[in-house]
C-alpha positions in Angstrom: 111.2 127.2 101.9 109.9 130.6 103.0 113.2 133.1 103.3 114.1 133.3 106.9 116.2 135.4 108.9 118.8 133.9 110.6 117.5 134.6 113.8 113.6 133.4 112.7 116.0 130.4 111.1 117.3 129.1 114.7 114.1 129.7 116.3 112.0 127.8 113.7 115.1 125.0 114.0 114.2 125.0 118.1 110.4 125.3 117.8 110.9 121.5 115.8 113.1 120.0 118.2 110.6 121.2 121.3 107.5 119.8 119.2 109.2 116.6 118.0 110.5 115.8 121.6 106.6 116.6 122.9 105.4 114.7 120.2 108.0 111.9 120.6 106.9 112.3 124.6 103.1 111.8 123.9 102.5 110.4 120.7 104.7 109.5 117.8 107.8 111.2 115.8 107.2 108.4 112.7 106.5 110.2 109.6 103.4 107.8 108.9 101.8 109.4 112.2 99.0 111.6 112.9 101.1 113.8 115.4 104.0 113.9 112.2 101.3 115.2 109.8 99.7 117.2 112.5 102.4 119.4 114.5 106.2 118.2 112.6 105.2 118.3 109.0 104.9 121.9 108.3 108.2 122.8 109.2 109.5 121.2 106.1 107.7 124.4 104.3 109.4 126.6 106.5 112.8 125.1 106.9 113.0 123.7 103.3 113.9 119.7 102.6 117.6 119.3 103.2 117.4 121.4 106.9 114.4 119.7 107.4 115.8 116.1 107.1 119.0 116.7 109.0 117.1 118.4 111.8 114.4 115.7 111.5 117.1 113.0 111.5 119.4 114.2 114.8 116.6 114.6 116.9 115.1 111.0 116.3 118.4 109.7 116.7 119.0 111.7 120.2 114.9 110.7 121.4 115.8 107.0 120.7 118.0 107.4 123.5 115.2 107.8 126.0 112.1 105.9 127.0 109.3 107.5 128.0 107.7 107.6 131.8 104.1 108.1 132.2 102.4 109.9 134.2 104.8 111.3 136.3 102.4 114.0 137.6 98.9 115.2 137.8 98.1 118.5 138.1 95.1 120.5 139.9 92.8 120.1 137.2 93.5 116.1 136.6 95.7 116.1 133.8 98.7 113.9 133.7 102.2 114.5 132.2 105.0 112.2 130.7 108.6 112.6 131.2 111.6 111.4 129.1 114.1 108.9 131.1 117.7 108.5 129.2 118.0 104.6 128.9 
């Protein structure tokens, strides 16, 4: 765990939740995953183990909650976009 100010401590703790809920929204949260290894895993280095798990943890247990709606837009340039739905 690299030693964090409090404030680079909340915004690391944020910066997971947004990428796990992206993730969750176009891929996978399950630590087995490409998109875990890829873009959640390395805030286990940052965050250390035990915040890592509880943060980890909550925000599975609050995406479980929602189901996910594909492509809910397109923009100019073709690409489209998910959205989560609460179930």
């Amino acid at each position: 765990m690299r030693n964090l100010s409090v404030t680079e401590l909340i915004n690391s703790i944020e910066s997971m939740k947004t990428m796990m809920q992206s993730c969750y929204t176009y891929g996978c949260i399950d630590k087995d995953s490409w998109h875990f290894s890829r873009y959640i895993a390395k805030y286990e280095e940052e965050l250390g183990s035990e915040i890592f798990e509880q943060i980890y943890s909550q925000m599975a247990s609050e995406l479980s909650q929602y189901e996910i709606k594909h492509n809910v837009y397109t923009d100019h340039e073709g690409c489209t976009y998910n959205e989560l739905v609460k179930k």
